[in-house]
N, C-alpha and C positions, 0 to 999 in steps of 0.2 A: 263752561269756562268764561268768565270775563277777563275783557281787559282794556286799562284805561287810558290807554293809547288807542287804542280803538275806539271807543267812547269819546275822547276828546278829539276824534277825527285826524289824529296825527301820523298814524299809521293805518292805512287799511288791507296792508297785505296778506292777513287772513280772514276772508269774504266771508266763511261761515261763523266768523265768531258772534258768540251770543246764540247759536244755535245750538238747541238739546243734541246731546253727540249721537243719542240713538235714532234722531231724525238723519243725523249727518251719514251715520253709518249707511241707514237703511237708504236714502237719494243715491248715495253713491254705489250699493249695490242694482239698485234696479237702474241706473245710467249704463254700466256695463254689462245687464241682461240685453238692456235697447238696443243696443251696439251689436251684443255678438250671440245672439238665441238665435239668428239667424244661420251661424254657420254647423248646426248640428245637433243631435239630441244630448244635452250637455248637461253631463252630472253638476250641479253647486254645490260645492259643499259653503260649509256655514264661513260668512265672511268672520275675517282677522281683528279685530277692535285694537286701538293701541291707546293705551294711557292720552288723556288730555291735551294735559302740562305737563312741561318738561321733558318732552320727549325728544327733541333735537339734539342728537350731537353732535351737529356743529354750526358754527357760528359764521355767517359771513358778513361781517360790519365794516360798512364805510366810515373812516375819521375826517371828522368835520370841524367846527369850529378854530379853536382859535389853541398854542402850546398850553398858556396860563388854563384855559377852558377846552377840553378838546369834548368833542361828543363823538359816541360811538353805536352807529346802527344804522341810519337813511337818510339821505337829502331829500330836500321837499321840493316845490316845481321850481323854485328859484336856487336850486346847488346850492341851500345853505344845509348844515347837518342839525339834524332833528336824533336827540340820543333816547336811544332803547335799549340803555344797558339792564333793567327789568324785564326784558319781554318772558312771558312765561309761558310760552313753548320752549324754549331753551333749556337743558338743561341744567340742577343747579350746578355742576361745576362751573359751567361757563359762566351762568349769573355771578359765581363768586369771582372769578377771575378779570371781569373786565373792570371792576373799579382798580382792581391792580393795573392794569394793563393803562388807565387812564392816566393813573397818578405817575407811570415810567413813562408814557409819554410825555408830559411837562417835564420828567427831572430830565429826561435825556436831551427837549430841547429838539423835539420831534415837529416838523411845523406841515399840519396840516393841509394835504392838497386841497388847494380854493380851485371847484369844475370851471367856474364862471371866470374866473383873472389867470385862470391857467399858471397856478403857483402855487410852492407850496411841494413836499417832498412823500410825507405819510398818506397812502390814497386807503388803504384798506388793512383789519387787523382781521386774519381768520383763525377762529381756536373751535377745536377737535377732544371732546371728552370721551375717553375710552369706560367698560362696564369696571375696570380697577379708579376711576377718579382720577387718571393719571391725563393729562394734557399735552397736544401737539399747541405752540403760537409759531404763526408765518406773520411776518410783518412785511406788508406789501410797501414798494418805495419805488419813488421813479429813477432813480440813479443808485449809483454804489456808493456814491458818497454817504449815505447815513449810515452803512455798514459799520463803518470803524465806529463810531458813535455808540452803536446798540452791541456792537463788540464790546467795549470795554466797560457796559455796565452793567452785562449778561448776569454776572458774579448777586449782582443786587437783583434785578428779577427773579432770579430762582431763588435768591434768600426768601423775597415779599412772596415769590408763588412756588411752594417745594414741589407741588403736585406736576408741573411741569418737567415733562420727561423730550420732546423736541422741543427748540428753537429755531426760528430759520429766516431768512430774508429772503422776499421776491423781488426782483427787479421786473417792473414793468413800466417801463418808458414814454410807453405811448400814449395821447392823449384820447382813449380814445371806451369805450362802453367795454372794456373786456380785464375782469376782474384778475388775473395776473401773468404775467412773462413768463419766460421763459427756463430762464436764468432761476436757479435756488441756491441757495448761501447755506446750509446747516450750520449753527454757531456751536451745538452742543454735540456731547457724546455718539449718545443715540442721535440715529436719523429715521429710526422706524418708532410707530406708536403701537403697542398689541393693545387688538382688539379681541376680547374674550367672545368666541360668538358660538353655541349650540355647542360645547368641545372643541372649537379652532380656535388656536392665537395666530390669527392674522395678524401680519406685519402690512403698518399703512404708513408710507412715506409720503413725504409733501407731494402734493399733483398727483396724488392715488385717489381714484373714486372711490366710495364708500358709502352703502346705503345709508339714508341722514337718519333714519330708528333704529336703532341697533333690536330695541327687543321686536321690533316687527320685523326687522331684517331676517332674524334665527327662526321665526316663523317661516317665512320663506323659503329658508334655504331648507329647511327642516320637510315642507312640502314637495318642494321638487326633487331631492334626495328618495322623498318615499315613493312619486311616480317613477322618479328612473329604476329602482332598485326595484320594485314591483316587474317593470320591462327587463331587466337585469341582462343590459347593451353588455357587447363587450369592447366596443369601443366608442368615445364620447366626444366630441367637440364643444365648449363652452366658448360661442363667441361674446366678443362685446365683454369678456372673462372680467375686468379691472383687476380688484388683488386676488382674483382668484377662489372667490366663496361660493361659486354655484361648483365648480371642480371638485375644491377640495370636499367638499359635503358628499358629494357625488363617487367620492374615489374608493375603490373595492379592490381585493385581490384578483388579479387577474385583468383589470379591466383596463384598460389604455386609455389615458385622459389628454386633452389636451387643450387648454385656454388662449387664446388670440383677445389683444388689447392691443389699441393704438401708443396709451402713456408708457414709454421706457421706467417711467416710476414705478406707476404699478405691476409690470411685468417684476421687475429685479422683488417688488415684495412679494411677489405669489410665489415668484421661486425661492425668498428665503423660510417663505410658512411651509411651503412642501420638502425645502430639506430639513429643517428643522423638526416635520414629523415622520418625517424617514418613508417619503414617497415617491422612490424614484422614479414610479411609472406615472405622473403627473407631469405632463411637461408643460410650459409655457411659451409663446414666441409674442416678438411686439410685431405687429404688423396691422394693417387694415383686415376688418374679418373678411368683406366680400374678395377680396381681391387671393387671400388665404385660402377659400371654399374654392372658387375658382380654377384655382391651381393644382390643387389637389387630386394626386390618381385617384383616388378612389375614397367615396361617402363615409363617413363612420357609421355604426349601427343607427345613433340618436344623437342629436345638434339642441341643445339648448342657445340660445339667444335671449339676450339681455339690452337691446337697443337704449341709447338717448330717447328722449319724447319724438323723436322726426321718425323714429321707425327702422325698420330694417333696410325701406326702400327698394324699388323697382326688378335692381338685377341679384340682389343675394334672395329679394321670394322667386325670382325667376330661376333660380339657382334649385334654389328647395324644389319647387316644381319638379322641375327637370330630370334632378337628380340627386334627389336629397334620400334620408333614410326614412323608413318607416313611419319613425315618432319626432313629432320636434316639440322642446318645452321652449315657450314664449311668455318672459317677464317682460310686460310694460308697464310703464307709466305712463303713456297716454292709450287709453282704448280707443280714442276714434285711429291713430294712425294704425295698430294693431288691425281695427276691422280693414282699414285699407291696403294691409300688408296680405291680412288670409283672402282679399277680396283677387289678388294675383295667384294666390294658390291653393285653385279648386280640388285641387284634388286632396285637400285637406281637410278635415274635418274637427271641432273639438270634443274630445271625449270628456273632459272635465277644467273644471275651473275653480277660481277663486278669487275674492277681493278683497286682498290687506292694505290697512287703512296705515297707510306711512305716513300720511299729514293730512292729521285732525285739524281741523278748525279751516280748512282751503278744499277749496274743490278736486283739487290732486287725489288719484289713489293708486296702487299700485295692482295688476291685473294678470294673476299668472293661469298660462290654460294649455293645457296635454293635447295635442295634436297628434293626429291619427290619421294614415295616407287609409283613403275611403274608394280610391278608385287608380287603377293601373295608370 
């Protein structure tokens, strides 16, 4: 893939671009043999390749410049905005959407947070393509005051973008490196996006995480569904759950699910994807997972975990250790913290692996591996 943003040194946020992707593929499967051969005799199966270009869906762009001119994608080392409303990792919906999204910013009279003069109301626009074309936009803002504003021209953006199915405003106040608040505004009907993924329509509300490849996502889920069901638990914990796609994949008759996530967003959507496919024995709670595991009388059969890049940390491998089940499935996205997680718990072993490649063109990959207790 090229791209000329890259090329013109304007953006280098993705390091392997310009590189043949079956080099790209192949580096980043033999980085996660380096890492984790050590922990066992471990089946590979063959890594996950994902489309090029276009494979993001979603979009998290800074607005810069000026109402008349606004730009949409990165600041450069002086907080001026550098626009990458082309980048082509993104998805085309999104590509088609942000020239829309530029031109309501001017009509609406949206004025661009300035990092450096600390001014300025519009700091970030995030838009979310689903496998239907259909679009979530969050318009990030420091105040409420620009609410009424994007209220009362909501009517004209979804005339220019019908594909838009949420709306919603973040307030995030503070001046400060953390992309948005607390606070969310829905302007529109819907407040959930479905996300068509392997046979689930996952519901993804604003502040819900959501793997950024959707077809490498259904990969995934699709992988770990067949080691669980191969083990065939009869009861499961999915921490670290989000909207609930390693659960509900995972969900069987008879078997007792149950996903822990910190975002009350994404809790309320996993529970409307499991009532909505008539799963009562899926349950969901929001809560911290270690402090969840913790608590708990007693292990479920198998514990899938799905950590941030920082890992499971310290006291939930301590946890496993201790008193964890059998089998644990561990998705990361960073393998070094991964080998530092099973490096707390020996008596773990990996029985098989794999490496889906969620973001082509970057050194990122995603690293899932079936864990097997090897010793009392």
């Amino acid at each position: 893939m090229d791209c000329s943003y890259f090329d013109a040194g304007v953006c280098r946020s993705c390091t392997l671009m310009g590189q043949p992707y079956a080099e790209q593929l192949a580096g980043k499967e033999r980085a996660a043999r380096g890492l984790l051969d050590r922990f066992g005799d471990i089946e590979w199966l063959p890594p996950v390749a994902s489309a090029e270009a276009g494979y993001r869906n979603k979009a998290k762009m800074v607005v810069g410049g000026s109402v008349e001119a606004p730009t949409i994608g990165i600041l450069d080392e002086g907080g001026r905005g550098v626009d990458l409303r082309e980048c082509g990792i993104c998805a085309p919906g999104i590509r088609a959407a942000l020239p829309v999204l530029a031109r309501f910013i001017s009509s609406t009279g949206l004025v661009p947070y300035d990092v450096p003069r600390r001014t300025g109301e519009l700091k970030f626009v995030l838009v979310t393509v689903s496998p239907d074309d259909e679009l979530m936009v969050r318009f990030v803002v420091g105040s409420e005051d620009a609410v009424p504003r994007i209220r009362r021209r909501l009517a004209e953006l979804l005339d220019a973008l019908p594909a838009a199915r949420v709306v919603s405003v973040n307030i995030q106040p503070e001046h400060k490196a953390v992309v948005e608040g607390e606070r969310e505004i829905v302007l529109t009907r819907d407040s959930s996006l479905v996300m068509r993924v392997g046979g689930m329509a996952l519901r993804l509300r604003p502040q819900s995480f959501f793997q950024t490849n959707t077809a490498v996502a259904e990969a995934l889920y699709r992988q770990v569904a067949d080691w669980v069901d191969r083990i065939s638990p009869a009861s499961l914990w999915d921490l670290y759950c989000g909207v609930g796609g390693f659960a509900l994949a995972c969900a069987a008759p008879g078997r007792r699910v149950v996903g822990v996530e910190t975002s009350s967003e994404a809790v309320k959507s996993a529970r409307a994807t499991a009532a909505a496919a008539g799963l009562p024995h899926v349950a969901f709670r929001s809560g911290d997972a270690t402090r969840f595991a913790i608590g708990a009388a007693a292990a479920p059969d198998l514990v899938i975990v799905n950590p941030p890049r920082r890992g499971i940390g310290a006291e939930l491998s301590a946890w496993l250790e201790g008193s964890g089940p059998r089998h644990v499935v561990y998705s990361s996205c960073n393998p070094r913290t991964l080998a530092l997680d099973l490096d707390r718990m020996p008596s773990y072993g990996i029985r098989s692996g794999r490496v889906l490649d969620m973001f082509p063109q970057t050194g990122h990959m995603e690293a899932a591996v079936l864990l097997e207790r090897t010793a009392a």
